[in-house]
C-alpha positions as CSV (number, residue, x, y, z in Angstrom):
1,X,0.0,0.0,0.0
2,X,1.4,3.6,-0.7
3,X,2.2,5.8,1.7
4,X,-0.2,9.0,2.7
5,X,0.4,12.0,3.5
6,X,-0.8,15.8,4.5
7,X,0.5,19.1,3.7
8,X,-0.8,22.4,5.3
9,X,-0.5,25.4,3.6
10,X,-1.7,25.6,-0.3
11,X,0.3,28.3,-1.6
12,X,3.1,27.7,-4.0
13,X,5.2,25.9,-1.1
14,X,2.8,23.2,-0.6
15,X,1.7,22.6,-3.9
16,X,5.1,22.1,-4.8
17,X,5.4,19.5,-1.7
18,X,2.3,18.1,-2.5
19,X,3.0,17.7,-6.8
20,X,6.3,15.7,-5.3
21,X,4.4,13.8,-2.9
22,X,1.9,12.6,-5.5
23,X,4.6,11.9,-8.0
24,X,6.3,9.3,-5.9
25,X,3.1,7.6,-5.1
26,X,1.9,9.0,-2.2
27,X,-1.8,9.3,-1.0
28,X,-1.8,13.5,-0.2
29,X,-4.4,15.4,1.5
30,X,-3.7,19.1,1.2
31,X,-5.5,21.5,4.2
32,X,-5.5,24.9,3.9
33,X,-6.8,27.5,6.2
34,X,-8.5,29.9,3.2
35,X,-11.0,29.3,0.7
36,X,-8.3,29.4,-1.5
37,X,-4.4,30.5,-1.2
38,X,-4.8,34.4,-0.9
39,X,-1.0,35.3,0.8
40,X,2.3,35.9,-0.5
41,X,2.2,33.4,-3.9
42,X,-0.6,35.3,-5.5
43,X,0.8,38.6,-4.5
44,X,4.0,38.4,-6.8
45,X,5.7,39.5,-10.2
46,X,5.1,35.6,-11.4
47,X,8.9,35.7,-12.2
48,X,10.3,32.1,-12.6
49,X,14.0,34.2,-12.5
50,X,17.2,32.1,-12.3
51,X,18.9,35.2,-13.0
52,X,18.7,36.0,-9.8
53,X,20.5,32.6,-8.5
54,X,24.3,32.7,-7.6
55,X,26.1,29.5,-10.0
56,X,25.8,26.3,-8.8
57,X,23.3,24.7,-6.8
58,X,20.7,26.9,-6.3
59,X,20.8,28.1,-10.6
60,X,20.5,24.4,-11.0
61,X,17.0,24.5,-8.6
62,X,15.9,27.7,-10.2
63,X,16.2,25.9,-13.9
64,X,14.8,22.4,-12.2
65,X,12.0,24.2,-10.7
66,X,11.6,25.7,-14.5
67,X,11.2,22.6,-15.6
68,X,8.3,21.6,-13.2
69,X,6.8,24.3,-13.6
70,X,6.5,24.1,-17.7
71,X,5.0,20.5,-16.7
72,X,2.6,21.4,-14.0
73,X,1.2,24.7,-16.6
74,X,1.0,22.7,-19.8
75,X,-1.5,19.9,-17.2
76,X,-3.5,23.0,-15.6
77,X,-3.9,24.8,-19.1
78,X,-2.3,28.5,-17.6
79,X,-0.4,30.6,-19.5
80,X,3.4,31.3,-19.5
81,X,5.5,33.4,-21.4
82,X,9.5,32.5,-21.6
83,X,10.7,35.9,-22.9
84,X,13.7,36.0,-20.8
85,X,15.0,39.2,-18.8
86,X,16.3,42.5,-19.9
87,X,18.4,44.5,-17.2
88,X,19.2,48.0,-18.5
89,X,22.7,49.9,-18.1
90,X,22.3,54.1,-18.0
91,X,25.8,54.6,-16.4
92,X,29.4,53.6,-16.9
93,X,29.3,51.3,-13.7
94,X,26.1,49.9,-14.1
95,X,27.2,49.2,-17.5
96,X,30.8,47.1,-16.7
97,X,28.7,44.9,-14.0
98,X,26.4,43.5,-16.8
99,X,29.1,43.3,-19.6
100,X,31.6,41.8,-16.8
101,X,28.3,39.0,-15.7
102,X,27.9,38.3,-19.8
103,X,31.8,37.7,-20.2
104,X,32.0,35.4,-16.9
105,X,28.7,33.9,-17.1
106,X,29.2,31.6,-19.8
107,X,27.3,28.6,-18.2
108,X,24.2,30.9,-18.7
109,X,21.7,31.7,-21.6
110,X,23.0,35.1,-21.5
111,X,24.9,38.2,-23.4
112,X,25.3,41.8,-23.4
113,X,23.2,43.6,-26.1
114,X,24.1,47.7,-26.7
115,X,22.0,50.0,-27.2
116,X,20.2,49.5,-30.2
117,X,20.1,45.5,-30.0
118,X,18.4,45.9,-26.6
119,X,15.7,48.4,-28.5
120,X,14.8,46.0,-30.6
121,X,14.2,43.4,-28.2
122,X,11.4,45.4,-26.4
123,X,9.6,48.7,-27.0
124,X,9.4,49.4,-23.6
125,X,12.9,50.0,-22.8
126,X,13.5,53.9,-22.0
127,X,16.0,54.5,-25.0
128,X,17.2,58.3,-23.5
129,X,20.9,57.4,-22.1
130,X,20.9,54.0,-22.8
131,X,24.0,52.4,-23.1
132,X,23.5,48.7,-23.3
133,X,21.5,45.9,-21.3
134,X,22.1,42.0,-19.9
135,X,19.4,39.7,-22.0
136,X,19.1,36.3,-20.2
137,X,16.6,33.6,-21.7
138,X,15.9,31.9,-18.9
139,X,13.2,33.5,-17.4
140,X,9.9,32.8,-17.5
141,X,6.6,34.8,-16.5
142,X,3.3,33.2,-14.8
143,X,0.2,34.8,-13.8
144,X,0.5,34.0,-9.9
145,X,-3.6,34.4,-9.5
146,X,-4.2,32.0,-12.6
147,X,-1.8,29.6,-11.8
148,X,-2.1,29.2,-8.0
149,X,-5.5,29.0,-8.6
150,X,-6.0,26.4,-11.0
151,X,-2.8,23.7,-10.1
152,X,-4.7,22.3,-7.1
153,X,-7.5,21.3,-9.7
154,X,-4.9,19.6,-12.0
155,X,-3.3,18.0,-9.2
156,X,-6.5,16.2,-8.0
157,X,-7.2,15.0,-11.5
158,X,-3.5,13.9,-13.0
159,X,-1.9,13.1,-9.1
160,X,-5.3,12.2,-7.0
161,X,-4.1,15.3,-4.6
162,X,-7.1,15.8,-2.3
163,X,-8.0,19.5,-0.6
164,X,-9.5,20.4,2.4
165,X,-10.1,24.4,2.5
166,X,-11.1,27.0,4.9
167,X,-9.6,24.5,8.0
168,X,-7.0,26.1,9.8
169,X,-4.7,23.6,11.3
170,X,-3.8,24.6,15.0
171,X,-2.2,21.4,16.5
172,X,0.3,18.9,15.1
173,X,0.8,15.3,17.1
174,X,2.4,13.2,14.2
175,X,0.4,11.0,13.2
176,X,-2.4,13.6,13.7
177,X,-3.5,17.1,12.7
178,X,-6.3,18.7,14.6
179,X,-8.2,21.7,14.0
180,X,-10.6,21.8,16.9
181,X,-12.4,18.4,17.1
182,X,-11.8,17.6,14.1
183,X,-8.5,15.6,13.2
184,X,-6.7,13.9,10.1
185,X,-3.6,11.5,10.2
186,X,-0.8,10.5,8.1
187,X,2.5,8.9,7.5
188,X,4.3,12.1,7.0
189,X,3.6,15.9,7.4
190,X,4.5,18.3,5.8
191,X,4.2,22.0,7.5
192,X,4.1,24.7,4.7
193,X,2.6,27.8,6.5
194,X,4.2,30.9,5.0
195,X,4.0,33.9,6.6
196,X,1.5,32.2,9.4
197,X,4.5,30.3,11.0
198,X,3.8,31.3,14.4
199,X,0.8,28.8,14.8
200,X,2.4,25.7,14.5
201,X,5.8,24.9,16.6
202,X,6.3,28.3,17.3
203,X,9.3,27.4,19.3
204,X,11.0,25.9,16.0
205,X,10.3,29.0,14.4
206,X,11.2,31.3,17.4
207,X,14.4,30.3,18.2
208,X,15.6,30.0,14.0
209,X,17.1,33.3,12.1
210,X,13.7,34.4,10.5
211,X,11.8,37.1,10.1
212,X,8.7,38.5,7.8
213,X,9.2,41.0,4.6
214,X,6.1,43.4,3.6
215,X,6.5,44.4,-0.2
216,X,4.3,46.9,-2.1
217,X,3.3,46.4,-5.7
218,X,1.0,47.9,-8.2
219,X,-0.3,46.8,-11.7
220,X,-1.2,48.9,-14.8
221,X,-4.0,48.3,-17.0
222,X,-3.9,46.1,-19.5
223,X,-1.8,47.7,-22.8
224,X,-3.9,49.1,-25.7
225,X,-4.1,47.3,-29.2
226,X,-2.3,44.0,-27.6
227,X,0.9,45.9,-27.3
228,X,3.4,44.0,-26.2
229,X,6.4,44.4,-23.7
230,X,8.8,41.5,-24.7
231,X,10.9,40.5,-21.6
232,X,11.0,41.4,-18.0
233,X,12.6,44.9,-17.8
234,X,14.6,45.8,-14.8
235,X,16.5,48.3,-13.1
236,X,20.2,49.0,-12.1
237,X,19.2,48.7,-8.7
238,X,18.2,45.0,-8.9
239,X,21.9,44.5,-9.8
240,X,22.8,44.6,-5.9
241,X,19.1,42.8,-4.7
242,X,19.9,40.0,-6.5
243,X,22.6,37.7,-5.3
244,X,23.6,36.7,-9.0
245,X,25.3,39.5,-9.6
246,X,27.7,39.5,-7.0
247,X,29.7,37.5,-9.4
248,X,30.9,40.4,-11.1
249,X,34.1,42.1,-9.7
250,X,32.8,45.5,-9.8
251,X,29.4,45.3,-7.9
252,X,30.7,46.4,-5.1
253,X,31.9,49.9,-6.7
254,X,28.0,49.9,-7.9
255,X,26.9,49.4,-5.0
256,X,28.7,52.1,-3.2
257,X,27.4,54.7,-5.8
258,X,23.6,53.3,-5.2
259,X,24.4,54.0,-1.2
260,X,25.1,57.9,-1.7
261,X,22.7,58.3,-4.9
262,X,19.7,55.9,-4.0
263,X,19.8,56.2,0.0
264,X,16.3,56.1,0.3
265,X,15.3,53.8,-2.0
266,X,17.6,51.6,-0.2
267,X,15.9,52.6,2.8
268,X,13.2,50.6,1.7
269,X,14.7,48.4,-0.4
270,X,13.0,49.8,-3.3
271,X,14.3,47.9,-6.6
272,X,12.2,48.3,-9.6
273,X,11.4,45.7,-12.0
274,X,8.0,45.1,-14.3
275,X,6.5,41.9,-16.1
276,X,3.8,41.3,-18.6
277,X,1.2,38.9,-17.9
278,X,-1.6,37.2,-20.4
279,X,-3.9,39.5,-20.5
280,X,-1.6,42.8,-21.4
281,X,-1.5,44.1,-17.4
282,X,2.0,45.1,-16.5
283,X,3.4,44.6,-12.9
284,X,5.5,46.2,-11.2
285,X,7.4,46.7,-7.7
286,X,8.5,46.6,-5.5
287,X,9.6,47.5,-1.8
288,X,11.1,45.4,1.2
289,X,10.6,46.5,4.9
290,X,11.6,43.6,8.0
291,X,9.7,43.0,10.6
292,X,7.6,40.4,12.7
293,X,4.3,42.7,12.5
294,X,3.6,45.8,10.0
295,X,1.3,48.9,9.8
296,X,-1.5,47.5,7.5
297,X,-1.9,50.8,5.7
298,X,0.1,50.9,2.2
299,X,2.9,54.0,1.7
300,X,1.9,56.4,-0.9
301,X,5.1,57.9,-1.4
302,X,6.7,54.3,-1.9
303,X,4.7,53.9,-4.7
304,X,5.4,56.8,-6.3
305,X,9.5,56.2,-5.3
306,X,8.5,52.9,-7.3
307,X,6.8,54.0,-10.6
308,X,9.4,57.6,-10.3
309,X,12.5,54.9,-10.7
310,X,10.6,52.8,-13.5
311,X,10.1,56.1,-15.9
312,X,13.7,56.0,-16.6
313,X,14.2,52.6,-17.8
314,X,10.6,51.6,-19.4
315,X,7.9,53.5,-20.7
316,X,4.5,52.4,-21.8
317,X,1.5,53.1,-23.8
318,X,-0.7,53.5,-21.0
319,X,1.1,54.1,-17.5
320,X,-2.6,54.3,-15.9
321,X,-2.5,52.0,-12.3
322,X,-5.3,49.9,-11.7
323,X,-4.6,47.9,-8.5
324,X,-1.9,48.4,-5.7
325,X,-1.7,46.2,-2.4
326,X,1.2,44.2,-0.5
327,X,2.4,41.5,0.5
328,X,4.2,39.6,2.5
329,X,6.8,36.7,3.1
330,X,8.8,34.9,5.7
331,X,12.6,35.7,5.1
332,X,15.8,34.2,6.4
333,X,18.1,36.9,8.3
334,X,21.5,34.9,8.4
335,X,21.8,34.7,4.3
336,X,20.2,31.3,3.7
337,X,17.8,30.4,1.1
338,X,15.1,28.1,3.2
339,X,14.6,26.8,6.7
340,X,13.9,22.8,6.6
341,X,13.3,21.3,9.8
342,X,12.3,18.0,11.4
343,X,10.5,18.6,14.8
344,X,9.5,15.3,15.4
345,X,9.6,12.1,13.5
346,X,7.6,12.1,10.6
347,X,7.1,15.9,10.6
348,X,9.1,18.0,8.3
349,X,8.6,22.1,7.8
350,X,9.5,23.7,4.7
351,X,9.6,27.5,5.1
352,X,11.9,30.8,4.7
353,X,12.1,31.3,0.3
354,X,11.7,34.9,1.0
355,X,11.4,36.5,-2.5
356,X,12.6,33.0,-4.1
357,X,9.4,31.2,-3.6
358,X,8.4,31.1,-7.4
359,X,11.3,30.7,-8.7
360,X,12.7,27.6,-6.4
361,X,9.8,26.0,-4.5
362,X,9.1,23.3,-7.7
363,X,13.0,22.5,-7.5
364,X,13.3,22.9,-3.6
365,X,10.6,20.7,-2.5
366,X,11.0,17.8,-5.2
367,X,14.7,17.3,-3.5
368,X,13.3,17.6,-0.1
369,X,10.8,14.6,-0.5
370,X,13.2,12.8,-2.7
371,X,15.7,12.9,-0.2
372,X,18.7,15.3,-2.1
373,X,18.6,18.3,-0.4
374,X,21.5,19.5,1.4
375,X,21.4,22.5,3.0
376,X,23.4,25.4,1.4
377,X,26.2,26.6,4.1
């Protein structure tokens, strides 16, 4: 007889655990405290962005994950759009970081484009000062919304996943869950709560190096006549968010300039970047403040800091904002990538992607259950 197992949480983390689950022959009984996932894995860019992933093990998740992820979309009928990444250069330093990552980065589906190559790759791209941009083909867009809400559908009919909704877990005994009387058992658990990790062995989660991110976003309408943006555009000032990049010797030197001229987007960790999604609406963001608990109540003047920094490196036909809200993520303070802990036999938390959780969960999670994963020192 196959083994069973439950997974709390339904956002992008416990699909992922669940799709690997299933996949190995598992019985799996997703629970999830919403009607449907509502938190951080709808509330994103939809970026599938290895680009962002230093070399070696965790590019290698990012392009597994990719691979998943073209699997699980093709079986739920979403959209996806592989158009890559643009990140545009308007200064001499900004410039030598992406021709520097191009020349060293040669285990990558990337090069340096000038000026009027990287024109013709999108209409989008501010062309006033422009001297040249890093294209990557790796990266892919998904509309978070459509996706999240459609794969626990195609799990149930091509993997037999099952899903309990609006049942908030509050106690784990392995073999047992509860919420109040009521009380489910498996052979293995999997705890994937997201941002709600305080509920469930909050002394695990007390006493390890994480903490919560709040990021603001806002979406434009959708772009007149079908007009198209071609890749993900980005900003210098992803160049030092992104942990990539540090590859390139003169980051640093970057970096330094961005501290005296960009102080208080740094402040708020305000990097800009903007994708396309299926129906022509343009996203863009975002901001990063830490904490355990935030004021609920969006900053104006972030958003403005955000769409103030986009006008000089894209421009579109119709700039008009439609929707603006935040959200927010659990994040590791000591530089790792995840937090995977065993509590008690049979019970295994999967937690801490920060930003990463689009781009690594699929990858991630299928080495947890198959019993790969090392942890990253």
């Amino acid at each position: 007889m196959s083994k069973s197992a439950i997974v709390i949480g339904a956002g992008i983390v416990g699909l992922a655990t669940a799709r690997a689950l299933a996949t190995r022959g598992y019985q799996v009984t997703v629970i999830e405290r919403s009607s449907k996932a509502v938190g951080a894995s709808i509330r994103n860019f939809g970026m599938v962005w290895p680009i962002g992933q230093p070399e070696g093990k965790l590019y290698e998740r990012a392009l597994h994950a990719k691979s998943i992820w073209k699997e699980v979309l093709a079986g739920a009928k979403c959209w996806s759009y592989e158009g890559g990444s643009l990140h545009m250069a308007y200064h001499n330093d900004e410039n030598e970081v992406l021709q520097q990552f191009a020349e060293i980065s040669t285990y990558r589906q990337v090069q340096y484009l000038n000026a009027a190559t990287t024109l013709e790759k999108s209409p989008a791209v501010n062309g006033k000062q422009l001297l040249g941009s890093l294209y990557s083909a790796d990266e892919m867009i998904v509309d978070p919304r459509e996706a999240i809400a459609a794969i626990p559908s195609y799990l149930t009919a091509a993997l037999g996943v099952t899903f309990i909704w609006d049942t908030a877990i509050s106690k784990v005994e392995h073999p047992q869950v509860f919420s109040g009387s009521k009380s489910w058992s498996a052979d293995e658990i999997y705890v994937c709560s997201g941002q709600d990790f305080e509920t469930l062995y909050p002394e695990h989660f007390s006493a390890a190096p994480l903490t919560k991110c709040k990021l603001q976003m806002l979406r434009l309408e959708a772009q007149p006549d079908n007009w198209k943006i071609g890749p993900a555009l980005c900003g210098g000032l992803s160049l030092i968010h992104y942990h990539g990049f540090k590859a390139a010797p003169s980051l640093p030197g970057l970096k330094a300039r961005y501290e005296s001229d960009y102080a208080e987007y740094l402040k708020w960790g305000i990097h800009v970047m903007a994708s396309q999604n299926g129906l022509g609406e343009i996203t863009v963001g975002d901001s990063h403040e830490y904490a355990l608990t935030f004021d609920p109540f969006d900053r104006d003047f972030i958003n403005t800091m955000i769409l103030d920094y986009l006008a000089t490196f894209a421009q579109f036909k119709s700039p008009k904002v439609f929707q603006t809200w935040h959200g927010i993520y659990p994040k590791m303070t000591n530089g790792q990538n995840e937090i995977v802990l065993k509590p008690e036999s049979g019970v295994t938390i999967i937690n801490g992607l920060g930003g990463n959780g689009m781009t690594l969960s699929f990858g991630l999670c299928d080495e947890v259950v198959g019993g790969t994963y090392a942890p990253l020192n």
